[in-house]
C-alpha positions in Angstrom: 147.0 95.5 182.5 144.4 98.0 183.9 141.4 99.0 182.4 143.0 102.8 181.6 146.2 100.9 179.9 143.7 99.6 177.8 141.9 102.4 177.0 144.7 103.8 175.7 146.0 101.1 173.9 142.7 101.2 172.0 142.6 104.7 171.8 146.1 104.6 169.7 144.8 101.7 167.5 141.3 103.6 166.7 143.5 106.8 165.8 146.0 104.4 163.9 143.1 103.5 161.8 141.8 106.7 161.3 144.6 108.3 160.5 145.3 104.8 157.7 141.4 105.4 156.6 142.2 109.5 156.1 145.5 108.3 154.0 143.2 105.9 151.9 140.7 108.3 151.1 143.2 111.3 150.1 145.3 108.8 148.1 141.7 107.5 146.1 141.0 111.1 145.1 144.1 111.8 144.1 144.2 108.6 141.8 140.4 109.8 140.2 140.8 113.5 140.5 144.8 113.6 139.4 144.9 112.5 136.5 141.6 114.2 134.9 143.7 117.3 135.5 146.8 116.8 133.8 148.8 115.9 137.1 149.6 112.3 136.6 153.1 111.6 136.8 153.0 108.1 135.3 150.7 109.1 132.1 152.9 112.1 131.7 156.0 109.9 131.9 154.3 107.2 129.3 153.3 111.0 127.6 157.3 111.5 127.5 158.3 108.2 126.2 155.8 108.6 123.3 156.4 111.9 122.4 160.3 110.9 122.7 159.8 107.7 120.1 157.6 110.2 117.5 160.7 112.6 117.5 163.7 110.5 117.3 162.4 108.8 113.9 161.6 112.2 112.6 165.2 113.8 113.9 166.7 110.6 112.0 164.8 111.4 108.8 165.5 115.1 108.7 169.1 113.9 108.8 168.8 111.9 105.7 166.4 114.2 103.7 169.2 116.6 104.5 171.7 114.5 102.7 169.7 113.7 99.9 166.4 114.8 98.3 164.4 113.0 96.0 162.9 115.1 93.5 159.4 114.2 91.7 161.2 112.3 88.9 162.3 109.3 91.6 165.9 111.0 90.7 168.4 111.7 93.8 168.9 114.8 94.1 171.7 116.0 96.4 171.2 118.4 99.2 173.7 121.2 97.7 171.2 121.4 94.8 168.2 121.1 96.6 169.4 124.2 98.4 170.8 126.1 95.6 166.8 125.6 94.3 165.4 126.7 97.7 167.6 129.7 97.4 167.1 130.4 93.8 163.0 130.3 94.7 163.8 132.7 97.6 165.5 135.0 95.2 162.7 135.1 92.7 160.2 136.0 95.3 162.0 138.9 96.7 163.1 139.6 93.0 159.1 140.0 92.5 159.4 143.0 95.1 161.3 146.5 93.9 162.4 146.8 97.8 161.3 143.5 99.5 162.3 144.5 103.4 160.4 148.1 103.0 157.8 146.5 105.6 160.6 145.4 108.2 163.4 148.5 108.2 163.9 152.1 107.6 165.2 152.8 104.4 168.1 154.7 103.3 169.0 156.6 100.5 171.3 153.8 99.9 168.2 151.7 99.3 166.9 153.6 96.5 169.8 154.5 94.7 169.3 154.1 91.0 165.8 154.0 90.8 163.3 156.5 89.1 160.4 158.4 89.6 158.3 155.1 88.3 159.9 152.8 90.6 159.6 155.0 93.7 155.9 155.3 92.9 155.3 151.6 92.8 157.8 150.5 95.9 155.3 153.2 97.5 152.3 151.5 96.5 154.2 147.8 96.9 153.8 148.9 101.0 150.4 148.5 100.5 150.0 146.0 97.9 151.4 143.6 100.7 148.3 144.4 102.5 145.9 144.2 99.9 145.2 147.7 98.6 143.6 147.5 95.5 144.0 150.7 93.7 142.0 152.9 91.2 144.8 153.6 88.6 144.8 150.5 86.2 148.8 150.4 85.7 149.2 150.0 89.3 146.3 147.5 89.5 148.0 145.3 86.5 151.7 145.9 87.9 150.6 144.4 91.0 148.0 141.7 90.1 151.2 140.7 88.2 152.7 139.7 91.4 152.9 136.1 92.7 152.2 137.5 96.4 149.7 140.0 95.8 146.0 139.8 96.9 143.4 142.3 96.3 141.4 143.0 99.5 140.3 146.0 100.1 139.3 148.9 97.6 141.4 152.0 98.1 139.4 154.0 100.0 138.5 151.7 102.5 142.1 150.8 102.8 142.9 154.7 102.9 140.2 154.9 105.9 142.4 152.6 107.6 145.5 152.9 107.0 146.8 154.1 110.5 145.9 151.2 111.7 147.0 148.8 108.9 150.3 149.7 108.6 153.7 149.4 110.8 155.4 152.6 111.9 158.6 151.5 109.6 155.8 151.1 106.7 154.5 154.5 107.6 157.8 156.2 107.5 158.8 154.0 104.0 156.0 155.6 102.3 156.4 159.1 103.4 160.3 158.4 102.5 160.1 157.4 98.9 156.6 159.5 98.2 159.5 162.3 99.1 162.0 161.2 97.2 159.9 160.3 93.9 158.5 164.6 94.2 162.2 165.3 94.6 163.0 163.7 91.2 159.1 164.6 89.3 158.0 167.7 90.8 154.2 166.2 91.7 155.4 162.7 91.7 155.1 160.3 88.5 152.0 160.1 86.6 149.9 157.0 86.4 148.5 155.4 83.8 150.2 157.6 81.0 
């Protein structure tokens, strides 16, 4: 072999290396710096399989609370009764409200059918009861602190203030709607605290 052959040969090998001592370095930050970010794919994995054996017990056990219930008493309780005493609580709530969706959808005349000039005025006030209106007239005040979800947060004329900004458009239109429909039936609207 001449000396140039060599050269070469060496040459390769020295670029071999370099390019072996390049690999080694990228491949040690990306073992330190990976996983500090997030990016390992093993720890996620592990990450998976843990996650995977906390859920499958808990998927298992919904299945069997679903079945059967066990009430305070130590007493099994089966799931048709258990839900016909979720529904019943449901039904008591809303039952505390005169119109319980008057925050969510536009009402209709259908929607306030039967009721009187009292009962508009307080599925009025009800819209902002829910937000925590306290209000000046003292048969309001009792009707509502009456109510398992009311909370009394902000006197009335702070709440009056702010109103625009406190209340939903459907909420907005609600109370126009049954303030409306309560003058339609008492000229002035019903009178408080009488």
């Amino acid at each position: 072999m001449d000396n140039m052959t060599k050269k070469a040969i060496w040459k390769g090998i020295a670029a071999i290396i370099g390019v072996l001592i390049v690999a080694a370095a990228v491949c040690t930050a990306l073992v330190i710096v990976w996983p500090l970010g997030g990016g390992s794919i093993i720890r996620n994995m592990k990450s998976s399989k843990i996650e995977l054996q906390e859920i499958v017990p808990l998927a298992a056990e919904a299945q069997i609370k679903e079945k059967i219930r066990i009430a305070g008493s130590g007493d099994a309780v089966p799931a048709e009764e258990d839900e016909e005493a979720e529904e019943e609580k449901e039904s008591n709530l809303t039952a505390d409200y005169i119109i319980p969706d008057s925050g969510t959808k536009l009402l209709t005349d259908a929607d306030i059918q039967g009721l009187n000039a009292q009962e508009l005025n307080y599925a009025k006030n009800e819209i902002y009861a829910r937000h925590g209106r306290m209000f000046d007239s003292k048969e309001l005040q009792d009707y509502f602190t009456s109510k398992s979800w009311y909370k009394a947060e902000y006197p009335a004329t702070e709440f009056d203030a702010e109103s625009g900004s406190i209340l939903n458009e459907t909420e907005k239109k609600n109370a126009d709607f049954l303030r409306d429909a309560e003058n339609e039936l008492e000229p002035g609207g019903y009178k408080l605290d009488q």
